[in-house]
DSSP file (Angstrom, degrees, kcal/mol; ACC not computed):
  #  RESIDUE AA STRUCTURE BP1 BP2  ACC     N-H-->O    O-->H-N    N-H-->O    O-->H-N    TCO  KAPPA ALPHA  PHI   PSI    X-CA   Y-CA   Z-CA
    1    1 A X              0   0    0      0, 0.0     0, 0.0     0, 0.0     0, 0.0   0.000 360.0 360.0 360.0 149.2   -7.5   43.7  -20.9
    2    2 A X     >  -     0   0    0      1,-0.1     4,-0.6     0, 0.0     0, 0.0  -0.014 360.0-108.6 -84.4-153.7   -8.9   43.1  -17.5
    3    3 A X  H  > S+     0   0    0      2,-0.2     4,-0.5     3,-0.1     5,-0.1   0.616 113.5  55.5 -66.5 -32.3   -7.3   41.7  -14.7
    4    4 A X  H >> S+     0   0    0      2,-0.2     4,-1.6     3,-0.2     3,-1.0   0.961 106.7  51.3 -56.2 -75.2   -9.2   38.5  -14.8
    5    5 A X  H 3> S+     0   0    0      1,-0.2     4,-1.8     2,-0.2    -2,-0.2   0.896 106.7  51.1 -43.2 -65.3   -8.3   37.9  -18.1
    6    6 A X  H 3< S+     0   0    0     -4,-0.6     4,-0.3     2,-0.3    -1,-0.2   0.642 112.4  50.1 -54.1 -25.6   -4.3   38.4  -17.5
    7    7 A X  H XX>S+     0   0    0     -3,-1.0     4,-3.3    -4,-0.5     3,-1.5   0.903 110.2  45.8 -73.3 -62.6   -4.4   36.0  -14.7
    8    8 A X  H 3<5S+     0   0    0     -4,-1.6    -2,-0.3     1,-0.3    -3,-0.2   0.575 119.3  55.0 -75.9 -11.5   -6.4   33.2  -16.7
    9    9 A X  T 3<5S+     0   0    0     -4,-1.8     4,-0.3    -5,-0.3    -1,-0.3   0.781 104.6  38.0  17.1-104.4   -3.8   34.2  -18.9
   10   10 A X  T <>5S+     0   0    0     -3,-1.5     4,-2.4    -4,-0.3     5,-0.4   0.622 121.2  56.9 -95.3 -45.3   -0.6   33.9  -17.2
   11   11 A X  H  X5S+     0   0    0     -4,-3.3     4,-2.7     1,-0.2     5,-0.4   0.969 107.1  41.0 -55.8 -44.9   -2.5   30.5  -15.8
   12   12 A X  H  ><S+     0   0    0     -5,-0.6     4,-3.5     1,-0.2    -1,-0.2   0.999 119.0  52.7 -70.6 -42.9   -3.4   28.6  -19.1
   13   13 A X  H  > S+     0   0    0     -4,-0.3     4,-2.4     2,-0.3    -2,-0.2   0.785 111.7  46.0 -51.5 -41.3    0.4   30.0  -20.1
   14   14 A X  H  X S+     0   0    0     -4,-2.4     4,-1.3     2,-0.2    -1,-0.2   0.955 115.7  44.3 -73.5 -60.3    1.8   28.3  -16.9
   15   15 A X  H >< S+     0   0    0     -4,-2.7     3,-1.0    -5,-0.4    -2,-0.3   0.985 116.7  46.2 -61.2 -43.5   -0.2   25.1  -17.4
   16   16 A X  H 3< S+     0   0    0     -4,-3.5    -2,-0.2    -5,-0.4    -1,-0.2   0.885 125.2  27.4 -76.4 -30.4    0.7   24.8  -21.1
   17   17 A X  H 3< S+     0   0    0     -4,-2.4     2,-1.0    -5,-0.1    -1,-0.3  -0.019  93.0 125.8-104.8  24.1    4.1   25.5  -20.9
   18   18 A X    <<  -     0   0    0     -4,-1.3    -1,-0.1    -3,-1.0    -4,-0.1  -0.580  50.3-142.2 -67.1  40.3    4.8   24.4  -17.7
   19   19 A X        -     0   0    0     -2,-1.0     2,-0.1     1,-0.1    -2,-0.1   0.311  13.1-156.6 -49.3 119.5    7.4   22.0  -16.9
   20   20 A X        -     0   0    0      1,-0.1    -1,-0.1     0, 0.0     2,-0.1  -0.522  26.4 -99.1-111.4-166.6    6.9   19.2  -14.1
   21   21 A X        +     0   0    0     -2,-0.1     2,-0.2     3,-0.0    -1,-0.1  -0.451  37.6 170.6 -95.8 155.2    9.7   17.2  -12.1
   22   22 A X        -     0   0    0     -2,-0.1     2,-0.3     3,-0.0     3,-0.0  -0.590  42.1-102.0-125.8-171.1   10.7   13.9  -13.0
   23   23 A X        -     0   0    0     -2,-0.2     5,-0.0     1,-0.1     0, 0.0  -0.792  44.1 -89.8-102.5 179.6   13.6   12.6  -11.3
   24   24 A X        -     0   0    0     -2,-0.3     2,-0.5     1,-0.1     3,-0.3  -0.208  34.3-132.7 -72.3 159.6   17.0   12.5  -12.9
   25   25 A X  S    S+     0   0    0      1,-0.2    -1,-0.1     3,-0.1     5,-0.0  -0.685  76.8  29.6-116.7 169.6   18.0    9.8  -14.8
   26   26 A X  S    S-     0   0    0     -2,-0.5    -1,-0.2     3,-0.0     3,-0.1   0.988 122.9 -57.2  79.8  39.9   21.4    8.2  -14.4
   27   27 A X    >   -     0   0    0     -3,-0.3     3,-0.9     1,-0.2     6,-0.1   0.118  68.2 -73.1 103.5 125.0   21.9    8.8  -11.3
   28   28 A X  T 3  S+     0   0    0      1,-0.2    -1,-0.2    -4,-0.1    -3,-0.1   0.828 131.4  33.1 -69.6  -7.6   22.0   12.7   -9.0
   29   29 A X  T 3  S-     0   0    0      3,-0.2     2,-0.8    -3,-0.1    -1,-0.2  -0.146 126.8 -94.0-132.4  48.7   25.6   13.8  -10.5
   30   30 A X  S <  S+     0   0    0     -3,-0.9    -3,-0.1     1,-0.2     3,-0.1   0.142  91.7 112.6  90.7 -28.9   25.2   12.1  -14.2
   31   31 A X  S    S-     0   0    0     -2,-0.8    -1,-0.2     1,-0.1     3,-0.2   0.033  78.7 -55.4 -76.5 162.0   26.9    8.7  -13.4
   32   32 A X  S    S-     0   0    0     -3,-0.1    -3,-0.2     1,-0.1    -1,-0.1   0.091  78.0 -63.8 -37.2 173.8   25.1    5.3  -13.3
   33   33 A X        -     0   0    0     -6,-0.1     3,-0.1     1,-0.1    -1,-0.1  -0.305  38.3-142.6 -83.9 144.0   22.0    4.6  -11.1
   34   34 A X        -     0   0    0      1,-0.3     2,-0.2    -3,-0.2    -1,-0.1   0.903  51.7-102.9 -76.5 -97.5   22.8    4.8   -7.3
   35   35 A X        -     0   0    0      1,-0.1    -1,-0.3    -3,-0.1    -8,-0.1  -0.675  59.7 -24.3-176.9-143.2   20.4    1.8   -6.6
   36   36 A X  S    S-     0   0    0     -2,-0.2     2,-0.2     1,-0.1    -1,-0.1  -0.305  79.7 -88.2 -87.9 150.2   16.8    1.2   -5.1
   37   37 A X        -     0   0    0     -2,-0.1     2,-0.7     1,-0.1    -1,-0.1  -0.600  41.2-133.6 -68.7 146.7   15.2    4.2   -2.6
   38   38 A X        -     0   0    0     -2,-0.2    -1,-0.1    -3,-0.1    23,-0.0  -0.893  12.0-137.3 -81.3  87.4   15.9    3.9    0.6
   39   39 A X        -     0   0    0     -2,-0.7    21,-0.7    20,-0.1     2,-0.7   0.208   8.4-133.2 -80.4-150.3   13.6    4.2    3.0
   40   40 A X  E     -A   59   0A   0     19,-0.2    19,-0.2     1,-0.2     3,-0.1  -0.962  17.3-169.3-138.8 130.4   13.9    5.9    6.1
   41   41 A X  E    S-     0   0A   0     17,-1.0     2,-0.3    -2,-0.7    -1,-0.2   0.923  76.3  -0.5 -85.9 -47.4   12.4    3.4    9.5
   42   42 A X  E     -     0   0A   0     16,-0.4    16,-0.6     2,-0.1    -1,-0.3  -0.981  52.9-176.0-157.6 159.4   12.6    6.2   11.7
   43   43 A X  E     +A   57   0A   0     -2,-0.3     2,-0.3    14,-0.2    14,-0.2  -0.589  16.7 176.6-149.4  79.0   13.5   10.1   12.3
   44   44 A X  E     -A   56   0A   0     12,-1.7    12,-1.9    -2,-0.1     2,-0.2  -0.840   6.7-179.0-114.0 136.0   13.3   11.5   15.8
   45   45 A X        +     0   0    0     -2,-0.3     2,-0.2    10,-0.2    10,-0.2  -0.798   9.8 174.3-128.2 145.4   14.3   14.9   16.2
   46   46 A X        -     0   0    0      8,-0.4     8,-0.4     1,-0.2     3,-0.2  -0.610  36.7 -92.7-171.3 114.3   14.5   17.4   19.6
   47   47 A X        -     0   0    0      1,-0.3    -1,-0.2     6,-0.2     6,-0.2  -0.418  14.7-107.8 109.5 168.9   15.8   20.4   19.6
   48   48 A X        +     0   0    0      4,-0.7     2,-0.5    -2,-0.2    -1,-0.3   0.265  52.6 162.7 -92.4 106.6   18.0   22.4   19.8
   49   49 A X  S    S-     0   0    0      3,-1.9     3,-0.2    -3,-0.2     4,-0.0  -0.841  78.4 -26.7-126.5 119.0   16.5   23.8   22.9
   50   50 A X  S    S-     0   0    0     -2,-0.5    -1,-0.1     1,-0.2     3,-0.1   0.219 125.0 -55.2  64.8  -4.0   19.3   25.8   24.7
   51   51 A X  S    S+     0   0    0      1,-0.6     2,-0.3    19,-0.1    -1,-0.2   0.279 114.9 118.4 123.3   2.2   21.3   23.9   23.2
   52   52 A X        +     0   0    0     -3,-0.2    -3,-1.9    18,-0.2    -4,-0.7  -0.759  34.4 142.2 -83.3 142.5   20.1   20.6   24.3
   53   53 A X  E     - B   0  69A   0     16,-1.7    16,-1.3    -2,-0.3    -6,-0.2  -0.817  23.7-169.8-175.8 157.3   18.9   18.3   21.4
   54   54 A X  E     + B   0  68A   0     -8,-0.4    -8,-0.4    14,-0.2     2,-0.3  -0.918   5.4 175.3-149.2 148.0   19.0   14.8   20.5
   55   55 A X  E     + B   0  67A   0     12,-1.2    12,-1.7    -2,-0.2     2,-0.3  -0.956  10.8 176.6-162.4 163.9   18.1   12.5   17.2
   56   56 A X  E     +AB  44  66A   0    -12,-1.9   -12,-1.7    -2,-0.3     2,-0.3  -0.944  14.8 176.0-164.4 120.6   18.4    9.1   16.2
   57   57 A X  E     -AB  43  65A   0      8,-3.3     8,-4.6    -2,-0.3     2,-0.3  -0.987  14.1-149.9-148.2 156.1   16.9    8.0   12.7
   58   58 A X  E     - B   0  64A   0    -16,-0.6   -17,-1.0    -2,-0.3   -16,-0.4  -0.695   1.1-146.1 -96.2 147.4   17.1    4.7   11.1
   59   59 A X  E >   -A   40   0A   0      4,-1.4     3,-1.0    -2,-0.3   -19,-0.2  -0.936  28.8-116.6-106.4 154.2   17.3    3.4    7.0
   60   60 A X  T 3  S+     0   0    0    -21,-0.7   -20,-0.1    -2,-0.3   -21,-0.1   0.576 113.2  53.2 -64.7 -14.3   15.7    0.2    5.6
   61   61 A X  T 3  S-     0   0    0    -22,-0.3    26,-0.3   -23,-0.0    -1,-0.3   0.197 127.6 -87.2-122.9  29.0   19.3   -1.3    4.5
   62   62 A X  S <  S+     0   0    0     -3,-1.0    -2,-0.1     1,-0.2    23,-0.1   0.448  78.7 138.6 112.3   3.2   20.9   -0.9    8.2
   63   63 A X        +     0   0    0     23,-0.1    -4,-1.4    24,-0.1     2,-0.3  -0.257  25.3 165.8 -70.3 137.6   22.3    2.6    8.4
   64   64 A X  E     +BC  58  85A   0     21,-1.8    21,-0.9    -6,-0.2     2,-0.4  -0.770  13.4 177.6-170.4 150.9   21.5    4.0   11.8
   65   65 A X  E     +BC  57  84A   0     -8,-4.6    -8,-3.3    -2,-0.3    19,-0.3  -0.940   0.4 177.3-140.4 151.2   22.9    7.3   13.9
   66   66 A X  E     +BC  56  83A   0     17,-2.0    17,-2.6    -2,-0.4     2,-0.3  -0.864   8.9 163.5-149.7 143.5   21.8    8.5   17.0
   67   67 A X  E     -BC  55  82A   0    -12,-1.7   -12,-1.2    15,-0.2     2,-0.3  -0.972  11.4-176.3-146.3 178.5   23.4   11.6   19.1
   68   68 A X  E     +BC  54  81A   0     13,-0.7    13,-2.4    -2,-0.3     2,-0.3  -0.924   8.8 171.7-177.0 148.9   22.7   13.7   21.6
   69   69 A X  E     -B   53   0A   0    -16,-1.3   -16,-1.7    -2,-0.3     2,-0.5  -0.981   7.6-176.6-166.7 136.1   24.4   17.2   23.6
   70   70 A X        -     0   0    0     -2,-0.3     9,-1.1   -18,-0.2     2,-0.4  -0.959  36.4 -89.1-152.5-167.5   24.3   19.6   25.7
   71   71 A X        -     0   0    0     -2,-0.5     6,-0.2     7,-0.2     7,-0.2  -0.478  39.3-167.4 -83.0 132.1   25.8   22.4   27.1
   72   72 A X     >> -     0   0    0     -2,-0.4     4,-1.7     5,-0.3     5,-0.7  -0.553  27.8 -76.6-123.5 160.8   28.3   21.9   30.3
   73   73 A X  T  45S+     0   0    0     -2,-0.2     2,-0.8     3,-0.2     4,-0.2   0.136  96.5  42.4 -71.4-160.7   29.8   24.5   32.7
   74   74 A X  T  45S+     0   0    0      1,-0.1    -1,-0.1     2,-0.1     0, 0.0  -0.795 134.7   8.6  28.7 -73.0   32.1   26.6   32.9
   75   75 A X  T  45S-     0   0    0     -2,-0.8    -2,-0.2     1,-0.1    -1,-0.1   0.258  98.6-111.6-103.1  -8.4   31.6   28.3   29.2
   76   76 A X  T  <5 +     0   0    0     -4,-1.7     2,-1.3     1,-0.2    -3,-0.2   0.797  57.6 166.3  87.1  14.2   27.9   26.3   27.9
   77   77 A X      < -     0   0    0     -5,-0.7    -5,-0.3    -4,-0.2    -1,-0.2  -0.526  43.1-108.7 -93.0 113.6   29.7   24.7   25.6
   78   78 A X        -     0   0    0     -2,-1.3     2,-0.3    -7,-0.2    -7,-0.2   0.212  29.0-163.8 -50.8 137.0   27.8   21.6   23.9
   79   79 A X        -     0   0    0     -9,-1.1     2,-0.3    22,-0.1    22,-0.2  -0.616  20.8-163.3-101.0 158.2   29.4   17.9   25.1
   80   80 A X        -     0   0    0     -2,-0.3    20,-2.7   -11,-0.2     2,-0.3  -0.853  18.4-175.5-130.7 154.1   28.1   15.4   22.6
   81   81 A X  E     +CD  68  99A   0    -13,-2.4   -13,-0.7    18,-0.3     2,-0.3  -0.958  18.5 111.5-138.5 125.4   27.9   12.1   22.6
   82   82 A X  E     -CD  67  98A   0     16,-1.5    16,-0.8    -2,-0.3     2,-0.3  -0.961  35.6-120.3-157.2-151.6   26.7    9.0   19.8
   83   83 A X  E     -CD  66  97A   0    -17,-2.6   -17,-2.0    -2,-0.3     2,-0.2  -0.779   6.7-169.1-140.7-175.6   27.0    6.2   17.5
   84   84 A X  E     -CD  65  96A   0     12,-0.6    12,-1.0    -2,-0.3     2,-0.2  -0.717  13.6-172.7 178.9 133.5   26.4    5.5   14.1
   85   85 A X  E     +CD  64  95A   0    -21,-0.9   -21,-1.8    10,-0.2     2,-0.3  -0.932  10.9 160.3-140.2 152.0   26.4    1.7   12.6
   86   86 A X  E     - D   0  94A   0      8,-1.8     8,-3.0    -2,-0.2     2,-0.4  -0.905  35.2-114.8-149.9-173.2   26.2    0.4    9.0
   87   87 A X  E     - D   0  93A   0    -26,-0.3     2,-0.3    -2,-0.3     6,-0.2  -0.974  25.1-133.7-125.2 125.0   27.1   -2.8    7.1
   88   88 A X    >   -     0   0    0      4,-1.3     3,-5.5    -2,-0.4     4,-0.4  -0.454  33.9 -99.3 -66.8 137.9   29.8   -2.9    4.4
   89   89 A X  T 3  S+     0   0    0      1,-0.3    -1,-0.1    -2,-0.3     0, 0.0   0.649 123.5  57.2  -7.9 -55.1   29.2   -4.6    1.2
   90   90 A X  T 3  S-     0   0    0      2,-0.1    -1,-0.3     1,-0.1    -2,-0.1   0.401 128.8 -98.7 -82.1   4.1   31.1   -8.0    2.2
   91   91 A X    <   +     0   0    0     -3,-5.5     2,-0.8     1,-0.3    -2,-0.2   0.574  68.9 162.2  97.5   3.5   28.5   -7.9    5.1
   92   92 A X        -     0   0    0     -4,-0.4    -4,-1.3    -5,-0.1    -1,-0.3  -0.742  39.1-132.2 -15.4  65.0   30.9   -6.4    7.7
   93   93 A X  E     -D   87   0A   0     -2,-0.8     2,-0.5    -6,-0.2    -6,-0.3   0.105  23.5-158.4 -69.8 129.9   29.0   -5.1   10.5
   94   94 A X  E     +D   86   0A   0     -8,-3.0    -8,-1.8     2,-0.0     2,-0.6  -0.993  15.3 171.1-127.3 123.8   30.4   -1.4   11.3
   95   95 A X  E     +D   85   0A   0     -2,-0.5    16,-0.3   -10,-0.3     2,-0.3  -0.952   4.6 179.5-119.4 132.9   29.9    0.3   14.8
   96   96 A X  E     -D   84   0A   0    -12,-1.0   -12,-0.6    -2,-0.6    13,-0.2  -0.813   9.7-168.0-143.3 126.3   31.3    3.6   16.2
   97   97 A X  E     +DE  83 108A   0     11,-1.4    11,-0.8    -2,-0.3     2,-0.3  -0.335  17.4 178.9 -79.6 179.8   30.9    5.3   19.4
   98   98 A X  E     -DE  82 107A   0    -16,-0.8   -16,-1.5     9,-0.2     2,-0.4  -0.816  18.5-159.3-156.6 158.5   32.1    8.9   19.9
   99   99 A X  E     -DE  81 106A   0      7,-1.4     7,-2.0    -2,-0.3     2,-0.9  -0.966   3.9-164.9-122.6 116.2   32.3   11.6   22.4
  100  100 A X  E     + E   0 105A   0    -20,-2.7     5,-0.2    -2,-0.4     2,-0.2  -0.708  38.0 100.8 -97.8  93.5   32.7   15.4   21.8
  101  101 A X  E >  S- E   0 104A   0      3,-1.7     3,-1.4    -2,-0.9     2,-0.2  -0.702  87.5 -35.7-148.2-150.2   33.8   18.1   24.9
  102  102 A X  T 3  S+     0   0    0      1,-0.3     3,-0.1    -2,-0.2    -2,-0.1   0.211 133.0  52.1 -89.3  23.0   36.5   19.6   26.0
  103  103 A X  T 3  S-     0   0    0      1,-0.4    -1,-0.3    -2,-0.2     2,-0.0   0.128 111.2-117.4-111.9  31.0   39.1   17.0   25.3
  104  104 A X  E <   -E  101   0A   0     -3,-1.4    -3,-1.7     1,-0.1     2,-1.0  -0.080  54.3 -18.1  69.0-177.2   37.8   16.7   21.5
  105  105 A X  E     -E  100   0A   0     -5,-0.2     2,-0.5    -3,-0.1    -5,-0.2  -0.549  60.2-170.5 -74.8  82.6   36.3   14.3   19.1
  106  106 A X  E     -E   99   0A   0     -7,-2.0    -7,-1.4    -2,-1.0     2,-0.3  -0.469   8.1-171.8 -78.5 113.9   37.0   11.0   20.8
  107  107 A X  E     -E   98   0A   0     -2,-0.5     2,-0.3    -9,-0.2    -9,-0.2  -0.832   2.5-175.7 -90.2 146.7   36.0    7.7   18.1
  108  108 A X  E     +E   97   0A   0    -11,-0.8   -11,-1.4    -2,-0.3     2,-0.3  -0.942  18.9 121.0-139.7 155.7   36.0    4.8   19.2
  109  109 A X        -     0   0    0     -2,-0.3     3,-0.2   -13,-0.2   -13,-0.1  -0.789  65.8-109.8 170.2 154.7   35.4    0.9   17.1
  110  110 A X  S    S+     0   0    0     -2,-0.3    -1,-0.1     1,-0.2   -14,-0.1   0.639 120.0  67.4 -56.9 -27.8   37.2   -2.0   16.5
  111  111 A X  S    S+     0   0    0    -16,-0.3     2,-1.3    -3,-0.1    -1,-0.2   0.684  77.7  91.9 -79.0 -10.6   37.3   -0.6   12.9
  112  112 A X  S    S-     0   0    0     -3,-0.2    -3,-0.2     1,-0.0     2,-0.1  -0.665  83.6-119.9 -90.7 113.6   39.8    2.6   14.0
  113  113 A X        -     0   0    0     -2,-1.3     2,-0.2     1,-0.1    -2,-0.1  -0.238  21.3-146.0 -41.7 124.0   43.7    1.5   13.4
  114  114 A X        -     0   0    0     -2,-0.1     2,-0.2     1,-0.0    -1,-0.1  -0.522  18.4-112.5 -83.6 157.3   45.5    1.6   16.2
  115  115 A X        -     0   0    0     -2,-0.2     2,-0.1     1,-0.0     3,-0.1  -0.697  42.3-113.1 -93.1 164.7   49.4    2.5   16.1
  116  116 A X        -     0   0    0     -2,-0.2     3,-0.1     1,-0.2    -1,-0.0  -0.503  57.6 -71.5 -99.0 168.5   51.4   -1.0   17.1
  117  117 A X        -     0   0    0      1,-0.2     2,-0.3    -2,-0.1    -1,-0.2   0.117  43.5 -92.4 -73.2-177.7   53.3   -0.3   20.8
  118  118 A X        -     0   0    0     -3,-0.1    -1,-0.2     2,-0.0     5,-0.0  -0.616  40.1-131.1 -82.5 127.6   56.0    1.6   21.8
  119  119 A X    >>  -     0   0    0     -2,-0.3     3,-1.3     1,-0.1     4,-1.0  -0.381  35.2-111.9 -65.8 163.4   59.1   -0.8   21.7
  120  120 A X  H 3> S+     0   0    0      1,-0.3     4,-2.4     2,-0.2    -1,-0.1   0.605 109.0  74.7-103.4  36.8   60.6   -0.3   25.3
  121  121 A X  H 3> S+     0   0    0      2,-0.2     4,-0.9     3,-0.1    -1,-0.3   0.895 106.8  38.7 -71.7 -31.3   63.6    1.3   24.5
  122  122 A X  H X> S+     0   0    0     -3,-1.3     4,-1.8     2,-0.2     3,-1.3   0.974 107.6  60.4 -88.2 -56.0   61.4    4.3   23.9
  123  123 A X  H 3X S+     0   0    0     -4,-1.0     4,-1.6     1,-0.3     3,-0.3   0.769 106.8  49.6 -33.1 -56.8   59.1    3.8   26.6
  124  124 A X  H 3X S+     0   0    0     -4,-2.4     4,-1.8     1,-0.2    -1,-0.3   0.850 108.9  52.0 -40.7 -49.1   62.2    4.0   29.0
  125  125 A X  H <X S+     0   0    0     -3,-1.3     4,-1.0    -4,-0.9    -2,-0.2   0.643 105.7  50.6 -92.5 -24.5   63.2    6.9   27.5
  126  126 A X  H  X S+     0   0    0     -4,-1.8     4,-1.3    -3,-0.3    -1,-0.3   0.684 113.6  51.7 -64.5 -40.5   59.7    8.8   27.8
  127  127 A X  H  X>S+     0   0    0     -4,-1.6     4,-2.0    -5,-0.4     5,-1.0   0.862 107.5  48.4 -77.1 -30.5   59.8    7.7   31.5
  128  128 A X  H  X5S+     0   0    0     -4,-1.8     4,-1.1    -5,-0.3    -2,-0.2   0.953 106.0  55.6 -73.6 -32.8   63.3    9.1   32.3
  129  129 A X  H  <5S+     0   0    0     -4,-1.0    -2,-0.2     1,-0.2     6,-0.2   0.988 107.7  52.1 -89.1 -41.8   62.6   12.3   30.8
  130  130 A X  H  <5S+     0   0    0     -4,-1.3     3,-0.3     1,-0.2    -2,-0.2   0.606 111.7  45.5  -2.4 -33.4   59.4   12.6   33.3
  131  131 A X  H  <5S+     0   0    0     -4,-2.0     2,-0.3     1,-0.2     3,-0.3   0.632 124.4  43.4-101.8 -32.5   61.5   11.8   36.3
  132  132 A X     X< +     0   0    0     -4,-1.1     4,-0.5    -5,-1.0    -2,-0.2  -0.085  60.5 142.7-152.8 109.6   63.5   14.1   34.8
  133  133 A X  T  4 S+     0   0    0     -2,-0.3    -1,-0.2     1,-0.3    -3,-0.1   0.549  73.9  55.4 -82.6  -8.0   62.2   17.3   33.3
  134  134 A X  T  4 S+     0   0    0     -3,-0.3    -1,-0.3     1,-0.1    -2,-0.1   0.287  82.8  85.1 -99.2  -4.2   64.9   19.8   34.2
  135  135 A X  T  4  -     0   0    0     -6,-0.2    -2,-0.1     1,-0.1    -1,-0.1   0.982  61.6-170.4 -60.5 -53.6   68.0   18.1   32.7
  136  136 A X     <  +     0   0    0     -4,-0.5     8,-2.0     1,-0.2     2,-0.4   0.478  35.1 132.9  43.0  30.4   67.7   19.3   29.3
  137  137 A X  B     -F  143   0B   0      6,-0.2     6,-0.2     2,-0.0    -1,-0.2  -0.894  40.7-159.6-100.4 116.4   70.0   17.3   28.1
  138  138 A X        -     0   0    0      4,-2.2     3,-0.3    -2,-0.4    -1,-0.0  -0.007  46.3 -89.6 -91.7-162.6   69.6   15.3   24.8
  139  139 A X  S    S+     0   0    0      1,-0.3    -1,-0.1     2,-0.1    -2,-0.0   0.543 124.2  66.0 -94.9  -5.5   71.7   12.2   23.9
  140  140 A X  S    S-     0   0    0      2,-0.2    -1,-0.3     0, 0.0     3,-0.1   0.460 115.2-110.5 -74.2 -19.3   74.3   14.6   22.1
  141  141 A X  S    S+     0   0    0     -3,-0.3     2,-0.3     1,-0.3    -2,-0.1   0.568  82.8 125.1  85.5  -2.1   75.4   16.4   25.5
  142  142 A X        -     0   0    0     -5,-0.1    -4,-2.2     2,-0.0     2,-0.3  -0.745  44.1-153.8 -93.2 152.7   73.4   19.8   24.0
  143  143 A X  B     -F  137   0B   0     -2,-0.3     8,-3.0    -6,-0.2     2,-0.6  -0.788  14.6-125.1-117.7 157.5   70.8   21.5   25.7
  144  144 A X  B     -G  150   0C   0     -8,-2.0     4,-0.2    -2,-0.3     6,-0.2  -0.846  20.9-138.8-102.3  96.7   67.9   23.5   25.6
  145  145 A X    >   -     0   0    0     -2,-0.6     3,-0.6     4,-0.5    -1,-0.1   0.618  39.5 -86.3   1.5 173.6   67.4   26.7   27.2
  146  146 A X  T 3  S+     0   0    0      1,-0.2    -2,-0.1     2,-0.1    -1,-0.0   0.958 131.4  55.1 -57.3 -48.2   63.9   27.9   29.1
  147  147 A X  T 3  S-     0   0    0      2,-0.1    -1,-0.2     1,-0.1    -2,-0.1   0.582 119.6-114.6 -82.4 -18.2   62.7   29.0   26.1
  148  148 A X    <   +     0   0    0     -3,-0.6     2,-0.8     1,-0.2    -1,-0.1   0.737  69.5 132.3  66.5  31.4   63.2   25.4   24.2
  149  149 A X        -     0   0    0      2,-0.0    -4,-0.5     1,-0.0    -1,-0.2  -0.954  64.5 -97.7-130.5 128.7   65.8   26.5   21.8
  150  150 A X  B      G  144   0C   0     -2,-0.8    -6,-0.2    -6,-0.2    -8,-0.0  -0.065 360.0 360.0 -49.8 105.9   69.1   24.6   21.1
  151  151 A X              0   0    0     -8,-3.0    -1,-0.1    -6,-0.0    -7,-0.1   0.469 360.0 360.0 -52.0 360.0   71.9   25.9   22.9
């Protein structure tokens, strides 16, 4: 056989047994249908050059993220800053800012739980050991060494 032939072949072989995609049904992981496509309004991309780069892309049912970073002195080390917003089922509006550098991943939204305040017995007690950091005396009359281990 020639070569021609063993390609026209492997080609009629290809086509006839060939499988093409459909998409799955039930769902990607087997379960019930996820819902309608989604499109996507917008997808701006840039970067990473040096380490600068920014994007911001949209969806048709309200999803939308935006960020953006670059690299800061000393050590080059990428700052970031964005948001991301959605709506929850019951029509909730969802917003979040954040900031990443060298004091961490800062979140912020009305939607992040707060702890309730410090009553101010504690508050006092946080201030007194600030005015005084050398005592090293807890409410028991024991102390801690330099090191921080209970005499």
């Amino acid at each position: 056989m020639n070569k021609v032939t063993t390609i026209f072949l492997v080609t009629l072989a290809s086509a006839a047994f060939g499988q093409r995609y459909t998409a799955p049904r039930g769902g990607a992981f087997g379960g019930s249908s996820s819902g309608p496509v989604v499109p996507i309004l917008r997808d701006d991309r840039n970067g990473p050059d040096n380490g600068v780069y920014d994007f911001w892309f949209q969806t048709g049912n309200g999803i939308e993220r935006r960020e953006q970073g670059a690299p800061t002195a000393p050590n080059n080390a990428v700052e970031s800053q964005g948001s991301w917003s959605f709506t929850f089922p019951d029509g909730t509006p969802a917003k979040f800012n954040f900031v990443a550098d060298e004091n961490g991943y800062r979140p912020e939204s009305s939607l992040i739980p707060t702890p309730p305040p410090l009553p101010p017995h504690a508050i006092e007690q946080i201030e007194f050991a600030r005015r005084n950091p050398g005592s090293g005396q807890s409410s028991g009359g024991s102390s801690f060494n330099r090191r921080g281990r209970y005499n």
